[in-house]
N, C-alpha and C positions, 0 to 999 in steps of 0.2 A: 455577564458577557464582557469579555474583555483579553484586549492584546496585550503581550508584556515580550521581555527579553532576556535571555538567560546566557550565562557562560558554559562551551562546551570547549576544553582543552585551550581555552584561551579564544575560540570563536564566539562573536556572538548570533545569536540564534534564533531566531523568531518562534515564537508559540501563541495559542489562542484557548479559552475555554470560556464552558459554557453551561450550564446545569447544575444539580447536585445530586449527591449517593454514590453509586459504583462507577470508581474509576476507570472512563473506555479511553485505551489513546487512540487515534488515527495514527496511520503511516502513509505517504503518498506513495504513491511510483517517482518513475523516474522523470525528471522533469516538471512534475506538478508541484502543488504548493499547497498550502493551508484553503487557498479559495476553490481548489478543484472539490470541497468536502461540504460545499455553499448547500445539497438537495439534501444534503445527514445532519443536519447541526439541529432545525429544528424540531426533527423528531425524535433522534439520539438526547436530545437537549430535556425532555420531559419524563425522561428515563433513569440517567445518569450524568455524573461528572464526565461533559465532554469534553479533551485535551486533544489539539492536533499542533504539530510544529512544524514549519518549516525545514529539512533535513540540513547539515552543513550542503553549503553550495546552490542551495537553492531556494526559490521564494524569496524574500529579504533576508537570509543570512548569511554570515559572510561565506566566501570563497574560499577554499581552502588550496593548496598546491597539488596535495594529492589526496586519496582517500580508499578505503576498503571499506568492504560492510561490517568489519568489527568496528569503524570508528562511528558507523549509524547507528549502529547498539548502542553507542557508546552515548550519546547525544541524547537517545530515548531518556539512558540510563540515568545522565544527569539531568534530564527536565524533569524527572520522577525526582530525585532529589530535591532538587530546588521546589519544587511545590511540596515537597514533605509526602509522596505517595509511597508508599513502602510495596506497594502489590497492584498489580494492575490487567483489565482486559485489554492485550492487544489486538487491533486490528488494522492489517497491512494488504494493499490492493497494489498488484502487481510486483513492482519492487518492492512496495514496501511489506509486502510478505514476504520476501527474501530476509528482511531489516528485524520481522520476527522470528524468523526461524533463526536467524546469528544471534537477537534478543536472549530467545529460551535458550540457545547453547552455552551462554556466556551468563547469564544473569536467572536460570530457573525457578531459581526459589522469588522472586518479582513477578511471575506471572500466572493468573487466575484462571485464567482463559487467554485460546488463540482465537482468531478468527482468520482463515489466510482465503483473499477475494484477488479472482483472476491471477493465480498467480503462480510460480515453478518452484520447483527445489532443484532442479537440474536443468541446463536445458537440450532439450531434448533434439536427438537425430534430424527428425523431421520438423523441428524450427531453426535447425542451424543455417539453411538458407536464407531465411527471411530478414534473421540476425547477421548473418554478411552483408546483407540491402542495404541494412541498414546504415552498419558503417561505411560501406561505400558512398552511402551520400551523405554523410556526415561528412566523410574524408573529401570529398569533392566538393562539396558547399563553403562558399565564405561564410555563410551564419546560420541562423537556426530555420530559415525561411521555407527551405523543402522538408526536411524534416518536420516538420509540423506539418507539412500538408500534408507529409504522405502518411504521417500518423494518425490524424483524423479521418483519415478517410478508411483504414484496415482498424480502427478502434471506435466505431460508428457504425453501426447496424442500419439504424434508419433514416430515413431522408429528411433530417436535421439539420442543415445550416446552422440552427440559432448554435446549435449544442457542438458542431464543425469549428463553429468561428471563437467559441468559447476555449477549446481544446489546442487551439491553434495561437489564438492569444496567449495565453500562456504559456507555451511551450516558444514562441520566440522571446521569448525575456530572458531564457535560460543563457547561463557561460557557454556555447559550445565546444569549450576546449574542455572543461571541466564537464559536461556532459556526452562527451566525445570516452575520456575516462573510466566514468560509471560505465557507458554500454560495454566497454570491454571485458569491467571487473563481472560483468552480470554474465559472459560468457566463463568464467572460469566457476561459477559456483556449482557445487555437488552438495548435497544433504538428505542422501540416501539413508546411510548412517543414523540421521539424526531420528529423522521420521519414527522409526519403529521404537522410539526412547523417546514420545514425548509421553508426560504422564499428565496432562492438565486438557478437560475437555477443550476439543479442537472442534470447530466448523468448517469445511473448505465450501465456499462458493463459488461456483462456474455460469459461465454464461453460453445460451444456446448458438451464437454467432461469433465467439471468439477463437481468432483464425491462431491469436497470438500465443496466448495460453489456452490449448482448446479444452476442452471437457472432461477428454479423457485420458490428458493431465493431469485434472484434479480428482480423476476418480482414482488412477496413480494413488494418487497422494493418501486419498483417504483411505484406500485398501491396507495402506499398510499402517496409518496414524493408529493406534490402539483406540475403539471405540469412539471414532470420528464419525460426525456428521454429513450428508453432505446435500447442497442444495444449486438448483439449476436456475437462472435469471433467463424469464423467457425476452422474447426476440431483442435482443440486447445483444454487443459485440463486448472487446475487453474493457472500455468504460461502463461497466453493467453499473453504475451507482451515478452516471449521469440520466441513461439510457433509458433504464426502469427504475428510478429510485422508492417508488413506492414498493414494489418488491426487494429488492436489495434489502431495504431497511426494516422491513417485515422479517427476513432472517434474520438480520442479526437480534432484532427486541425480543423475536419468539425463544431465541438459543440463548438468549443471557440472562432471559426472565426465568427458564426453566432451569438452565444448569447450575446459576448463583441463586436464584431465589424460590426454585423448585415449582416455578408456575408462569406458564405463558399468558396467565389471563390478563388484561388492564387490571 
């Protein structure tokens, strides 16, 4: 178990790992960090080689001026490098399922398996409102202080505090000029396209109370993935890996034990 630091395009970059065997990376969303992955590390950990980073811009790595999701690909791309991973299971919850799907566009012959949790290829008609909210109070806030409240509380199913105050700490540490950025870039992506051309088994996870990416989103998604999984995180909103982490992580061990190792048994 142990932190280290890598160079991506001359950034440096935070990363964390933990385990051995099959290479899993994490991907965060937007605004989290390596410590939002604190209820997966020790059960991913007895499994596999677990790898999560910090994205450029966020957590402890540095800031960049600007950014697109090919440069998150890009970042994965060279933490796989630098530990010497040639191929790997991604899995990216919310944004950072976007961060896989540019991953496998850009880099397919590196990836094992997807895992994509809580998360869009598009977004959709009916969250474009939500995602105007959003920037508006980004655009009206001097700092990250209402955004965080009002995230936790539409990403938060149940009457949690602890897990409120958890989601909300971290997300006010965030740049919000550089997170202000991101949510725009997260407004232009489409990977319609891509979907129906991945060829590497895919899991999509959805959760039963997510307003943000809702359900049937990811059944979207999985309709058209080629032989896609797909699995429902009960009373959990779009942090379904804080929320239910005993299920959460129950999909991913059962879909990676079977599709890489041909058996979900212990």
């Amino acid at each position: 178990m142990r932190f280290g630091f890598f160079d991506s395009d001359g950034l440096k970059l935070r990363y964390f790992e933990c385990g051995e065997g099959e290479p899993l990376i994490l991907i965060h969303g937007l605004g989290d960090c390596i410590e939002g992955w604190t209820f997966q590390y020790e059960d991913f950990s007895k499994h596999f080689r677990v790898v999560a980073l910090d994205l450029r811009g966020f957590g402890m790595s540095d800031v960049p001026e600007d950014v697109n999701f090919e440069d998150f690909a890009r970042d994965v791309k060279n933490l796989m490098d630098h530990l010497g991973i040639e191929k790997a299971n991604l899995l990216g919850l919310s944004m950072g399922g976007v961060v896989c799907l540019e991953f496998y566009k850009n880099y397919p012959e590196k990836v094992r398996s997807l895992i994509l949790a809580n998360t869009l290829h598009k977004l959709p008609e009916e969250g474009r409102a939500m995602f105007e909210q959003r920037l508006k109070v980004l655009e009206s806030s001097p700092d990250m202080t209402r955004i965080a409240e009002f995230i936790a509380e539409v990403s938060i199913h149940q009457d949690r505090q602890d897990l409120k105050e958890m989601v909300k700490t971290i997300l006010r540490k965030n740049n919000k000029e550089f997170y202000t950025k991101v949510t725009a870039e997260i407004g232009k992506i489409n990977y319609e396209d891509l979907l129906p051309r991945i060829q590497v088994p895919t899991l999509v996870i959805t959760a039963e109370f997510d307003v943000t990416t809702p359900p049937s989103l990811g059944r979207e998604m999985a309709a058209v993935i080629p032989d896609a999984e797909i699995k429902e995180v009960s009373n959990a909103a779009h942090l379904a890996k804080l929320e239910n982490p005993e299920e959460f992580n129950r999909y991913v061990i059962e879909f990676l034990k079977d599709q890489i190792f041909g058996s979900s048994e212990d």
